[in-house]
C-alpha atoms as a printed R data frame, in Angstrom:
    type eleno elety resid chain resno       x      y       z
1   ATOM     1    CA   UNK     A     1   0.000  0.000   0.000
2   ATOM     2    CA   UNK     A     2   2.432  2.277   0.565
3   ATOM     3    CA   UNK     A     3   3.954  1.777  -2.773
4   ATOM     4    CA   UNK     A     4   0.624  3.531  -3.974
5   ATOM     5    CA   UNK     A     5   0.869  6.335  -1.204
6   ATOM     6    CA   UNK     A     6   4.398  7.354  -2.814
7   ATOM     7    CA   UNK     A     7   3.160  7.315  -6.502
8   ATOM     8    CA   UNK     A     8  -0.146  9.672  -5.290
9   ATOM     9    CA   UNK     A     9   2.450 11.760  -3.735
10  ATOM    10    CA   UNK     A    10   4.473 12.058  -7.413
11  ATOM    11    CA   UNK     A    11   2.173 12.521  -9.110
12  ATOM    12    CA   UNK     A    12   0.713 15.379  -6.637
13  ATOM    13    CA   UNK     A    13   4.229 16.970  -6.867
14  ATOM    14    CA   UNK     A    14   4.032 16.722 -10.815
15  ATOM    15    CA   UNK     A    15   0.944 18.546 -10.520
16  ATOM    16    CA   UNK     A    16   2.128 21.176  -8.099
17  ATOM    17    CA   UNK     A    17   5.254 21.179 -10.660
18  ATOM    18    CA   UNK     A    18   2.629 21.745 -13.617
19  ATOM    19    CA   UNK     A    19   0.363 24.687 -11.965
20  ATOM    20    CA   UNK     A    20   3.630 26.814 -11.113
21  ATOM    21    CA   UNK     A    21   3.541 27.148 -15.349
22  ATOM    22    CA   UNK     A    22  -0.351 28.931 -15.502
23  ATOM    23    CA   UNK     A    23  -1.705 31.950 -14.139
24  ATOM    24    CA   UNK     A    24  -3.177 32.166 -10.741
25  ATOM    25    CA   UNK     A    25  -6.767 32.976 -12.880
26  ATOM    26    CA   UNK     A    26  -6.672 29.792 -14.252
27  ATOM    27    CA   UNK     A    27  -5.516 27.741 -10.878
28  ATOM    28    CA   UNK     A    28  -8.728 29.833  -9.224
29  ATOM    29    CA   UNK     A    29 -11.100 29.350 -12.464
30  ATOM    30    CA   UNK     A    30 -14.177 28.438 -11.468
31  ATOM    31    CA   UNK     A    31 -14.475 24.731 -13.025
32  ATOM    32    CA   UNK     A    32 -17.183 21.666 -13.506
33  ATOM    33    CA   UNK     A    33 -16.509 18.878 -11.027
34  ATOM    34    CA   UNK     A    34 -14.165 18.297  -8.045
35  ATOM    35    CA   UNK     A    35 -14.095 21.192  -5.249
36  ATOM    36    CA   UNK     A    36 -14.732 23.408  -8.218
37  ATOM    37    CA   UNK     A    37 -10.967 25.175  -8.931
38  ATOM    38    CA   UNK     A    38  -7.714 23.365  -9.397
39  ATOM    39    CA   UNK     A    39  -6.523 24.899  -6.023
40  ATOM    40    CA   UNK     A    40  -9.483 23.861  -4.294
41  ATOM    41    CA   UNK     A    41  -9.157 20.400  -4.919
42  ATOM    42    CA   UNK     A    42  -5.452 20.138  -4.469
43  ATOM    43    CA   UNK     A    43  -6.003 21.308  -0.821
44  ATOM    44    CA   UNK     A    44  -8.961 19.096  -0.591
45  ATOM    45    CA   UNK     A    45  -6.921 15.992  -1.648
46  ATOM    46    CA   UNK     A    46  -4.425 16.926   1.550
47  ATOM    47    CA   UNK     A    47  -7.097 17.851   4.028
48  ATOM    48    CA   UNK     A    48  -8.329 14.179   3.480
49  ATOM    49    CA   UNK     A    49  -5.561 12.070   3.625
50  ATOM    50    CA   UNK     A    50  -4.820 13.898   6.872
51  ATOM    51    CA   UNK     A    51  -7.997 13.625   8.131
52  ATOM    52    CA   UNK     A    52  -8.280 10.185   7.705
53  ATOM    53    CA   UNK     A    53  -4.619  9.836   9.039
54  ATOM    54    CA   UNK     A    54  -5.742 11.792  12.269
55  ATOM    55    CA   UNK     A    55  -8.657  9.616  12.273
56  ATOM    56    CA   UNK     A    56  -6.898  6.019  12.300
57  ATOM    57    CA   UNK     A    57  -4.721  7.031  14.904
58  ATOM    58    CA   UNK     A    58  -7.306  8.684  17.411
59  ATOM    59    CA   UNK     A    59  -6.009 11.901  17.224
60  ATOM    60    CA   UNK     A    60  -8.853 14.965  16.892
61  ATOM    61    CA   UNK     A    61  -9.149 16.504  12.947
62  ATOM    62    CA   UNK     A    62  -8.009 19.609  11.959
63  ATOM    63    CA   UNK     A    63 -10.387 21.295   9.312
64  ATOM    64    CA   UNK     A    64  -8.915 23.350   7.101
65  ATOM    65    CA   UNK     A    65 -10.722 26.428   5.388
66  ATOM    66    CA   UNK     A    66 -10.039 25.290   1.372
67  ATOM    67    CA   UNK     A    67 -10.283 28.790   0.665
68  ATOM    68    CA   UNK     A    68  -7.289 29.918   2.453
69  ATOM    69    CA   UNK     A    69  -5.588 28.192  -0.096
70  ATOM    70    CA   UNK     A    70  -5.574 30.160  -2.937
71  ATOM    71    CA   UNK     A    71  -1.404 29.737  -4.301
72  ATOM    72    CA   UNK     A    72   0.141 26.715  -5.241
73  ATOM    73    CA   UNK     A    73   2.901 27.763  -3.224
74  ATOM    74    CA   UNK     A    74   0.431 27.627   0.083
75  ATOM    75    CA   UNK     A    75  -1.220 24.089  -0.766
76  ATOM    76    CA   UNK     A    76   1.948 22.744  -1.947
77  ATOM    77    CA   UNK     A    77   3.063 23.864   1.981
78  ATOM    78    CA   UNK     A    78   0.248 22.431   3.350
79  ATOM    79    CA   UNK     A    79   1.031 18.906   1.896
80  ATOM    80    CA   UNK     A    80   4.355 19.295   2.678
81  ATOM    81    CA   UNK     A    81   3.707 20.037   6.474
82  ATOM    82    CA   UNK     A    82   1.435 17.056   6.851
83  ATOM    83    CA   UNK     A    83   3.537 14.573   4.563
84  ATOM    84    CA   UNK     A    84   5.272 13.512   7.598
85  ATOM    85    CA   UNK     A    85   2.743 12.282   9.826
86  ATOM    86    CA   UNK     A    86   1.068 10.350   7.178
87  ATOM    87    CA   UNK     A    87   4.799  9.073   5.891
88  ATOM    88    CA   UNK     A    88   5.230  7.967  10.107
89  ATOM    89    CA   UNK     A    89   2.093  6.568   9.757
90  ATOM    90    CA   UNK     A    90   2.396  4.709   6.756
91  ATOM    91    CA   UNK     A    91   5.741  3.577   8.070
92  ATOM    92    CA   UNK     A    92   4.949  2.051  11.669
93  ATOM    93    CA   UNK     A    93   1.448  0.344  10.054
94  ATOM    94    CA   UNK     A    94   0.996 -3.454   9.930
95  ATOM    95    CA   UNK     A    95  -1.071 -5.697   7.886
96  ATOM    96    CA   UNK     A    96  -2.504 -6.972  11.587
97  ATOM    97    CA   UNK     A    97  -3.466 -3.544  12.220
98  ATOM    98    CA   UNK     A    98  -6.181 -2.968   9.519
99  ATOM    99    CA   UNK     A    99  -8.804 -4.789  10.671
100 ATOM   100    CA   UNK     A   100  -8.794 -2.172  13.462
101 ATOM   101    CA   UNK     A   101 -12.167  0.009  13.846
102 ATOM   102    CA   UNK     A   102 -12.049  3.991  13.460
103 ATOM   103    CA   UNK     A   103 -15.069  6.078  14.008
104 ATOM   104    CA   UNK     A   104 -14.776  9.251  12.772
105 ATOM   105    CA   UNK     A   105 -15.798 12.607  14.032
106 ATOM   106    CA   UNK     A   106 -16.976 14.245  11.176
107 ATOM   107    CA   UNK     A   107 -19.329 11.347  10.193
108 ATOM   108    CA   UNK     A   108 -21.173  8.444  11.377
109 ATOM   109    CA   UNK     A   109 -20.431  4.705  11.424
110 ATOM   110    CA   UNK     A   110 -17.186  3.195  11.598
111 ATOM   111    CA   UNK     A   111 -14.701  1.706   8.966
112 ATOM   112    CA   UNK     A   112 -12.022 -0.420   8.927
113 ATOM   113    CA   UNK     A   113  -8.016  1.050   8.947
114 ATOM   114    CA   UNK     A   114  -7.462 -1.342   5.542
115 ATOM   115    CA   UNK     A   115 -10.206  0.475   3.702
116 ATOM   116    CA   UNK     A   116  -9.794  3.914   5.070
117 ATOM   117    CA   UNK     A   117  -6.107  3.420   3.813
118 ATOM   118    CA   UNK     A   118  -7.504  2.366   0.218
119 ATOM   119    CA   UNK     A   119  -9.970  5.119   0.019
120 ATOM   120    CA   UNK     A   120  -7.906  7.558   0.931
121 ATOM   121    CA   UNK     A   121  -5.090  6.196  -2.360
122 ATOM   122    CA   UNK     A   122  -8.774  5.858  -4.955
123 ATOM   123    CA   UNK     A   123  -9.790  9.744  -3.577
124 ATOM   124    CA   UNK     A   124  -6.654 11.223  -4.923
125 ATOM   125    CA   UNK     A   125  -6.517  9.286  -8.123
126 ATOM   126    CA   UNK     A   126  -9.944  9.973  -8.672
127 ATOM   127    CA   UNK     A   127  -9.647 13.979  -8.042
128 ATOM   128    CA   UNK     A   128  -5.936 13.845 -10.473
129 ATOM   129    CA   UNK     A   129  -8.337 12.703 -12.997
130 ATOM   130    CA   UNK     A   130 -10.524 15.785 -13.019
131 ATOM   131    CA   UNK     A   131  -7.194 17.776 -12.986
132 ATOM   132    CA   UNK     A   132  -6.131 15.776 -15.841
133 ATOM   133    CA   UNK     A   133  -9.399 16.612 -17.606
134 ATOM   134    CA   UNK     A   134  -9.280 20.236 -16.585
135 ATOM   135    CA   UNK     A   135  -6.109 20.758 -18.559
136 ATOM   136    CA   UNK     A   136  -6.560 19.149 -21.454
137 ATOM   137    CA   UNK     A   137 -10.211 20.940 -21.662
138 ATOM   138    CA   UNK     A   138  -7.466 24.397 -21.533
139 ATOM   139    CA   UNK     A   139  -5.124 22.630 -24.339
140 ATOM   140    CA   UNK     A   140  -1.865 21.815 -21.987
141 ATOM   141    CA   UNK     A   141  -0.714 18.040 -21.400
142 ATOM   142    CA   UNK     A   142  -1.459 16.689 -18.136
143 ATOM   143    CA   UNK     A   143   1.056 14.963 -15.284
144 ATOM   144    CA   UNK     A   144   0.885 11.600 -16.571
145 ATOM   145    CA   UNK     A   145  -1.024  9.593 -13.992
146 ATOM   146    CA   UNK     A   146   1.160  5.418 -15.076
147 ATOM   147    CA   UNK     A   147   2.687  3.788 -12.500
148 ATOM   148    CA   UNK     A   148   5.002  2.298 -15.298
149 ATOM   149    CA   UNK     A   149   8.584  3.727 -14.834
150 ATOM   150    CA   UNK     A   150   8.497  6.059 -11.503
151 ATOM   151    CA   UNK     A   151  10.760  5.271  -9.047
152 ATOM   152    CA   UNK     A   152   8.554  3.725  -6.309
């Protein structure tokens, strides 16, 4: 799993790599689909690994006001401050340890570690691919999203 963790976090950097190129208009365009910008949904991608993250290991959730983030240079922080407790995370987890139950505060029911883990990996591949569709619908190549060939 944590193979997949590293490629998300690539292929987020590619991205981060890619908006540094277009004007802070477009980045803050008001767009069909995901949290409705490409900043917006960058930040939102972070805010809910970390959430989840904060959520498997009891600790309380930090919200974060999406609109705050309006650089790429500010949500490109913002991952990078919370890269490391998900990277500890990721690194002290065990296979034994997914089963375990997490009840989250923003929502009801409870989930198992093992799926939380997986949804949090299909959330971010799933928002790259409205970023992917955002750019080509403005004419510019997107971060190519294969796992073929990166260095995992």
């Amino acid at each position: 799993m944590l193979t997949l963790f590293i490629y998300n976090w690539q292929v987020r950097s590619e991205w981060f790599k890619w908006c540094r190129d277009l004007p802070s208009e477009e980045l803050k365009r008001q767009r069909t689909g995901g949290m409705g910008n490409i900043l917006r949904t960058l930040a939102h991608i972070i805010d809910v690994e970390c959430s989840w993250i904060k959520a498997i290991q009891g600790k309380p959730d930090v919200a974060i006001d999406l609109d705050t983030y309006n650089t790429i240079e500010k949500v490109e922080d913002l991952s990078i401050r919370y890269h490391s407790e998900v990277m500890d995370y990721l690194n002290s987890h065990s296979i034994e340890d997914e089963q375990g139950m997490v009840q989250p505060s923003w929502m009801e029911g409870t989930y198992e570690k093992g799926m939380i883990l997986r949804h949090i990996i299909a959330h971010e591949i799933h928002h790259i691919g409205q970023l992917s569709i955002w750019s080509r619908e403005m004419g510019i190549e997107p971060v190519s999203a294969s796992l073929i060939n990166r260095a995992l």
